[in-house]
C-alpha positions in Angstrom: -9.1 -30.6 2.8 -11.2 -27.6 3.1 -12.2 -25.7 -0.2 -11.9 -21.0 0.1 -15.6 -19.7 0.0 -16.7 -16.1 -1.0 -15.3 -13.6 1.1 -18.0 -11.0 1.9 -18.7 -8.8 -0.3 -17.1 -5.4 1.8 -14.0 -7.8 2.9 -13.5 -8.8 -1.0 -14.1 -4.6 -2.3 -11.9 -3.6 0.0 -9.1 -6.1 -1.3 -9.9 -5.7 -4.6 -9.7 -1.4 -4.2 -7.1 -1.1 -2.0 -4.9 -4.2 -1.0 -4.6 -6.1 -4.1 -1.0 -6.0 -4.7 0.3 -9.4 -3.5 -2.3 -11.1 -5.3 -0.9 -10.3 -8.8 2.5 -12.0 -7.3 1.6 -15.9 -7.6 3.6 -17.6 -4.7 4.1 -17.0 -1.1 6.2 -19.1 1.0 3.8 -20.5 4.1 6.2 -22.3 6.8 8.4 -23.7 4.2 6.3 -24.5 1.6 5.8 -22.3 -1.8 2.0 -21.8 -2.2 1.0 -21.4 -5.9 -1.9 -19.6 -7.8 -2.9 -18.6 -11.1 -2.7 -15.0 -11.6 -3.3 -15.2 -15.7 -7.3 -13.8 -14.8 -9.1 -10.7 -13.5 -8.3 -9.1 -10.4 -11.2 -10.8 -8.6 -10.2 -14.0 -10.2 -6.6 -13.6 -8.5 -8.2 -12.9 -5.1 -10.4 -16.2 -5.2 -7.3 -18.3 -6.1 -5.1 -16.8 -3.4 -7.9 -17.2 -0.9 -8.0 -20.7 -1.7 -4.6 -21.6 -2.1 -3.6 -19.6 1.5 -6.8 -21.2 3.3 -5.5 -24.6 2.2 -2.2 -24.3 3.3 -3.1 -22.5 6.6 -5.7 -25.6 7.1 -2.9 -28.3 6.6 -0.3 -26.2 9.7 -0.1 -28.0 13.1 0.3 -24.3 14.7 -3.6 -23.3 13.2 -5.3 -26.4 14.2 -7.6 -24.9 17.0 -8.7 -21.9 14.4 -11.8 -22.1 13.2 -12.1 -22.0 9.4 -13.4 -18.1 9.3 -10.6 -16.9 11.2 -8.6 -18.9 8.0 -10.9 -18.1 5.6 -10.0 -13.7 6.8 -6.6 -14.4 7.3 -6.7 -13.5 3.2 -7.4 -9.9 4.2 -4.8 -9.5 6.9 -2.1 -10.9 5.1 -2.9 -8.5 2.1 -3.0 -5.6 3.7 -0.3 -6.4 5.8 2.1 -6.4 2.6 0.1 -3.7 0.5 1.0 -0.3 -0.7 -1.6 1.3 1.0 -1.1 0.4 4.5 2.9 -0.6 4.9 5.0 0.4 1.9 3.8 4.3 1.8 5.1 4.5 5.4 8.1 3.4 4.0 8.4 5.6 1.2 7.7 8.6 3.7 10.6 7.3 6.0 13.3 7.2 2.7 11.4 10.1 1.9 13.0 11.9 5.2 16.4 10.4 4.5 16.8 10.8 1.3 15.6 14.3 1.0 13.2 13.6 -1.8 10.4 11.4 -2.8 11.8 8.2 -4.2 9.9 5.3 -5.5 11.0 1.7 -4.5 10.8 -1.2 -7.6 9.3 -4.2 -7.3 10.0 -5.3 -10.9 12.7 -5.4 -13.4 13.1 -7.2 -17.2 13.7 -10.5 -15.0 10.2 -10.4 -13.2 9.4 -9.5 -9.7 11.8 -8.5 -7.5 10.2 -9.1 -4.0 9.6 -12.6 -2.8 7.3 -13.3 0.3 7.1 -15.6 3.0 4.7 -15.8 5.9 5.5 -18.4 8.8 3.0 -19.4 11.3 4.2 -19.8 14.8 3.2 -22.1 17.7 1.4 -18.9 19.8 -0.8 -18.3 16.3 1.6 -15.1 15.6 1.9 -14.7 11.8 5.5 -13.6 10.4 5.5 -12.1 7.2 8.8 -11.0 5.2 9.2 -9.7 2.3 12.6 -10.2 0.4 14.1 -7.8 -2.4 16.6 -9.4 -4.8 19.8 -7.3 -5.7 20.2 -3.9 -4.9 19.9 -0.2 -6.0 16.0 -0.4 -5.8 15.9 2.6 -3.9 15.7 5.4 -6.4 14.5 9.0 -7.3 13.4 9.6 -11.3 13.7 13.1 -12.7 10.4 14.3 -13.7 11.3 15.6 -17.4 14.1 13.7 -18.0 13.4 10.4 -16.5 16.7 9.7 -15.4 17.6 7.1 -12.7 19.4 8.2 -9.3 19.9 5.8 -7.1 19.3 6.4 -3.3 20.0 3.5 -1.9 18.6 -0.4 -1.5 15.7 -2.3 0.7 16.5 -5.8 0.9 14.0 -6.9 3.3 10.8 -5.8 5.4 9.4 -7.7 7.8 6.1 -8.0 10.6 4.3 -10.1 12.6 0.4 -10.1 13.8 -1.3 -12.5 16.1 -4.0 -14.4 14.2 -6.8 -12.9 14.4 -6.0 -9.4 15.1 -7.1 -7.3 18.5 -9.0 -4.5 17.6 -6.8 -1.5 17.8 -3.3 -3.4 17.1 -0.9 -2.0 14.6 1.8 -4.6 13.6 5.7 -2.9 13.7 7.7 -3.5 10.4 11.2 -4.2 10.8 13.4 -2.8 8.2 16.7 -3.5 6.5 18.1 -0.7 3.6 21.2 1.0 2.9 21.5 4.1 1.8 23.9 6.5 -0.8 25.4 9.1 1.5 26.8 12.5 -0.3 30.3 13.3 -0.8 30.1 16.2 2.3 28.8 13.4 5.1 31.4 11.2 3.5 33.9 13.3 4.8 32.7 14.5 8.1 32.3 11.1 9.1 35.8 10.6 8.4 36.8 13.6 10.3 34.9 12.2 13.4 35.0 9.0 16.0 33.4 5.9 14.7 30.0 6.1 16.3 28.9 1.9 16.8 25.3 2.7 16.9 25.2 4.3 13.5 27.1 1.2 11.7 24.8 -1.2 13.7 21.6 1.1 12.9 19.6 3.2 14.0 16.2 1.9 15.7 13.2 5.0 14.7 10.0 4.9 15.1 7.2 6.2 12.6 3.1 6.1 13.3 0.5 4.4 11.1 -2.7 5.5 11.9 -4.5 2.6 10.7 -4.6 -0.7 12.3 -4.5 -4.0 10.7 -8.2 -4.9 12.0 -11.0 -3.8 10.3 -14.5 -3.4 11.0 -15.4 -5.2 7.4 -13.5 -8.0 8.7 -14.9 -9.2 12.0 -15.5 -12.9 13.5 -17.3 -13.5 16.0 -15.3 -14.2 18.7 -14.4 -10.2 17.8 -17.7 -8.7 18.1 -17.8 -5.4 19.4 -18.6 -4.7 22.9 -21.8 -3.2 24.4 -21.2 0.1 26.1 -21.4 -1.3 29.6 -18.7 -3.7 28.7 -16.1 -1.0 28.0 -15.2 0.2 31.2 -11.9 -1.8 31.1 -10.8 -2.0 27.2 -9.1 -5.4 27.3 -8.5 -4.7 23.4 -5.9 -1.8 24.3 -4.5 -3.9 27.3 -3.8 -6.8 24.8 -2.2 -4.2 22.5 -0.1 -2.9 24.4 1.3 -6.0 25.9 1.8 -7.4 22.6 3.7 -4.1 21.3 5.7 -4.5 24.7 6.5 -8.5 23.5 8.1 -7.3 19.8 9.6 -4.4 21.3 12.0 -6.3 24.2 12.8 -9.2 21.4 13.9 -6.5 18.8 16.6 -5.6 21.7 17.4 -3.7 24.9 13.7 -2.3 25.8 15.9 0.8 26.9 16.9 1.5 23.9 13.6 1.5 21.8 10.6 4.2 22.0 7.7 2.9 22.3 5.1 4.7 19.2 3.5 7.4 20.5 0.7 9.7 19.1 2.6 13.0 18.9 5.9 11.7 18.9 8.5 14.0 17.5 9.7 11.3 14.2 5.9 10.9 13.0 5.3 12.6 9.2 3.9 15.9 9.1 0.9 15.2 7.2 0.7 18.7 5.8 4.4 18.5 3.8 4.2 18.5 0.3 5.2 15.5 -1.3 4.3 16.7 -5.3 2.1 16.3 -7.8 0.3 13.7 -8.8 -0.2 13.7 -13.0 -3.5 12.5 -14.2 -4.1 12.2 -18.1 -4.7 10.1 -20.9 -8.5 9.2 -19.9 -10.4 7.3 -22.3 -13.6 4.9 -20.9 -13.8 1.7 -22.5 -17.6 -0.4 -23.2 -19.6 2.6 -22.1 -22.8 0.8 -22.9 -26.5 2.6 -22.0 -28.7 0.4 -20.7 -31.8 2.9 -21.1 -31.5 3.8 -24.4 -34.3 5.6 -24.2 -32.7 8.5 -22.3 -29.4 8.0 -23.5 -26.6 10.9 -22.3 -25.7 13.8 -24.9 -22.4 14.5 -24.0 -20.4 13.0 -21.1 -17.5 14.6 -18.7 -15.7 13.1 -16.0 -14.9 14.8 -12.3 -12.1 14.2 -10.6 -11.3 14.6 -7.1 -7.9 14.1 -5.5 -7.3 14.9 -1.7 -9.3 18.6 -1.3 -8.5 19.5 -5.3 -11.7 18.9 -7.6 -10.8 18.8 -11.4 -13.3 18.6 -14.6 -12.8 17.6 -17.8 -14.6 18.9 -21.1 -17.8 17.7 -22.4 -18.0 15.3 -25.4 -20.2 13.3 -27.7 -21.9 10.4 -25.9 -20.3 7.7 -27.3 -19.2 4.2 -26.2 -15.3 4.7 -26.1 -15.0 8.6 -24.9 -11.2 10.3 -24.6 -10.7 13.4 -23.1 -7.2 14.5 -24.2 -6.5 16.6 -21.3 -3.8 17.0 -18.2 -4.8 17.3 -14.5 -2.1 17.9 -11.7 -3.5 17.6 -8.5 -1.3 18.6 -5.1 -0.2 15.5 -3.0 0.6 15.9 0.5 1.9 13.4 2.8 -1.6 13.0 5.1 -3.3 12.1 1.3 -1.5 9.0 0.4 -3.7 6.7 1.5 -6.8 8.3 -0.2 -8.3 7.4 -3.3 -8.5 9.3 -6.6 -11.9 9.3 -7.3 -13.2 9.5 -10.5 -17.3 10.5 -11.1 -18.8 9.4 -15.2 -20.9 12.3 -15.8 -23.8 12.5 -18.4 -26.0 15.0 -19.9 -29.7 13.2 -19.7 -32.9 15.6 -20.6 -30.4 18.6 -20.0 -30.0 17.6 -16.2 -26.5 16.0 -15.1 -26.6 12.2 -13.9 -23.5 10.7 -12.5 -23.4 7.5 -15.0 -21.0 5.5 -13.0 -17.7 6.0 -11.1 -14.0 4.8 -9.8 -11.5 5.0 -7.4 -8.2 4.0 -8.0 -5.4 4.4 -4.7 -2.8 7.4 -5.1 -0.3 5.8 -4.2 -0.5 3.2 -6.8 1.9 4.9 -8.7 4.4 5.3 -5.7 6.0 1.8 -6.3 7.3 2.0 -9.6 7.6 -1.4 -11.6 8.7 1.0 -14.8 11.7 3.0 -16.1 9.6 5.6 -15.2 7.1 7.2 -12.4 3.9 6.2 -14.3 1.2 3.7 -14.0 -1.4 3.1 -16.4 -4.0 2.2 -14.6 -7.5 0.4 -16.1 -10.5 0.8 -13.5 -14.0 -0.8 -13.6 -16.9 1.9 -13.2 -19.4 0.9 -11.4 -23.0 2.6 -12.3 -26.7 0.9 -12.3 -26.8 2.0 -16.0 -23.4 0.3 -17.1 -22.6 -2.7 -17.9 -19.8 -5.2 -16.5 -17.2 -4.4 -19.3 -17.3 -0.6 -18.6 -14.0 0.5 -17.4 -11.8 4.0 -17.1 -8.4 3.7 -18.3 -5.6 6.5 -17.5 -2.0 7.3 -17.1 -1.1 8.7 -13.8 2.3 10.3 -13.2 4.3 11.5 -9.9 5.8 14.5 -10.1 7.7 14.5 -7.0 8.8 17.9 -5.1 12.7 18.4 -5.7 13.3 20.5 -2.6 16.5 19.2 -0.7 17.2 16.1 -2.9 20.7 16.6 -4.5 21.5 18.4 -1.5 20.7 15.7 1.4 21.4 12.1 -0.3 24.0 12.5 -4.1 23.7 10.0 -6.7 26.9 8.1 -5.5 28.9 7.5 -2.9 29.6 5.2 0.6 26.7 3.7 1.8 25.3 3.9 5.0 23.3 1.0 7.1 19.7 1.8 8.9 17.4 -0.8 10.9 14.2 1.3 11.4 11.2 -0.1 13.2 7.5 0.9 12.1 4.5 0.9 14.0 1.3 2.5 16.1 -1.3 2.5 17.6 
């Protein structure tokens, strides 16, 4: 049996940064069989079990024996990112957003443990199914902002995708969606008043884009090099995609029935609405230890950046555990959820400013609530040639979402009503 090696180093950032949220799970289901890991380590720790314990399994499948162990070893960055916040779930959360009226958050967790299960199945033609499974219902749900009260929206009880293994360049996988959701008191009663419309208690099929396809270009084998100029006359990446799109489409259903995803297609997310605010406070740095001591910092101040809004906080004392008690409420729009809150360490040295180290940490992070609440404390390593290892930024972050239309479109109770929505792009 084959052993995992070290991903590259921008494959295993980019994980780490952006797509680590299976990895704090601890068991996938591959083909049937539940693959474990231990999970009670650092984040990179996690991310070296999982890539071991997936590449293991993968190895031991009849369907993957003519892969080459890189295309195995990488498979660990397509299958996180297929099931990550970042890249599926926050097209999600804009589709209930549109439903629903407001911005909801989706749990993953409750006093029991971890509400989602996955599975990932390999199939004879190398395509890679990957579902994810919520237990119970009512995870759907909007939080008041002051009040932290719990209205439920409605439930998502499964989401599911497939990729061929590896990857074409430009393809975008389509995720297949079961939810229910709460419909209010008024559409209750009109649909009463009208005929019984088959489509909508089958489901609607909708289509949303994502921009950003599963390939990458830190993640790229060799057999997916990229091609010189000359050989791009015919792009036999795009031909591929589309065929493949064409495949899922016409075995989702009647192929005149579903839209193909198109660039400017009228359901896509205006990336320009205003989804809220996102809540930053609470910062204190942890093991702030100066290597030079020599030309140690005065004071220190962090900068914050969030979409186009640039926050700063106050200057304090140098010192190796810093707080700023302060608030920060940066604007979120729905083109911004995929970007990073970046975070800059800044220090007074000889009266000039020195950025000392710095962080990122995903805004939507705090999108997929695992709380009674919209928060997430989050605790970042900074990275700075000064630092140390141990240095870290710690902070509460808080999602304020915009209220306009909620009690209106989608009340607190009442019949449900069924949707099957397909997500995908080019």
């Amino acid at each position: 049996m084959g052993t995992a090696i070290d991903l590259p180093s921008p494959v295993t950032q980019e994980i780490l940064r952006r797509y680590a949220d299976v990895l704090r799970v601890g068991s996938v289901h591959v083909n049937g069989q539940v693959v474990r890991w231990d999970t009670r380590t650092s984040t990179e720790g996690q991310l070296w079990n999982f890539s071991e314990a997936l590449f293991n399994r993968l190895r031991q499948l009849p369907e993957l024996s003519k892969a080459s162990d890189e295309v195995l070893h990488q498979a660990t960055y397509w299958v996180c990112k297929a099931v990550s916040i970042n890249y599926a779930l926050m097209e999600v959360l804009l589709l209930v957003r549109r439903k629903a009226g407001c911005m909801c958050t989706i749990e993953t967790a409750d006093d029991l443990g971890c509400l989602v299960t996955y599975a990932i199945e390999v199939r004879p033609d190398q395509m890679v199914h990957i579902r994810l499974c919520w237990r119970g219902k009512n995870n759907i749900v909007y939080r008041d902002p002051l009040t932290a009260s719990r209205k439920v929206k409605g439930t998502l009880s499964c989401m599911e995708t497939e990729f061929p293994l590896p990857p074409v360049k430009r393809f975008a996988p389509c995720y297949r969606l079961h939810m229910k959701f709460k419909r209010s008191l008024p559409a209750k009663f009109a649909s009463t008043m009208t005929c019984k419309d088959v489509r909508r208690k089958q489901g609607v099929a909708e289509t949303v884009l994502i921009e950003d396809p599963l390939y990458s270009e830190v993640v790229q084998p060799i057999s997916m090099a990229p091609p010189t100029i000359t050989d791009e006359v015919f792009d036999i990446d795009a031909a591929c995609e589309e065929l493949l799109m064409i495949q899922r489409c016409t075995s989702a259903g009647s192929f005149s029935d579903i839209a193909l995803p198109r660039r400017h297609s009228s359901t896509s997310i205006d990336t320009c609405s205003p989804l809220g605010l996102l809540r930053v406070q609470g910062l204190h740095a942890k093991d702030i230890q100066w290597r030079l001591a020599s030309n140690a910092p005065s004071t220190m101040c962090c900068r914050l950046v969030c979409g186009t809004t640039e926050e700063r906080t106050s200057a304090v004392p140098y010192s190796p555990n810093p707080e700023w008690n302060e608030v920060f409420d940066f604007p979120v729009l729905a083109g911004e959820l995929h970007g990073d809150v970046l975070l800059e360490l800044i220090g007074v040295v000889n009266k000039q400013e020195l950025v000392i180290g710095h962080a990122r940490v995903p805004a939507s992070t705090v999108l997929i609530s695992s709380t009674s609440n919209n928060r997430a404390l989050m605790s970042e390593r900074i990275d700075g040639q000064g630092l140390g290892s141990t240095a870290h930024m710690n902070m509460e972050l808080l999602f304020i979402p915009d209220e306009t239309g909620c009690e209106e479109t989608c009340a607190s109770d009442g019949e449900e009503s069924q949707c099957s929505d397909n997500l995908g792009a080019f």
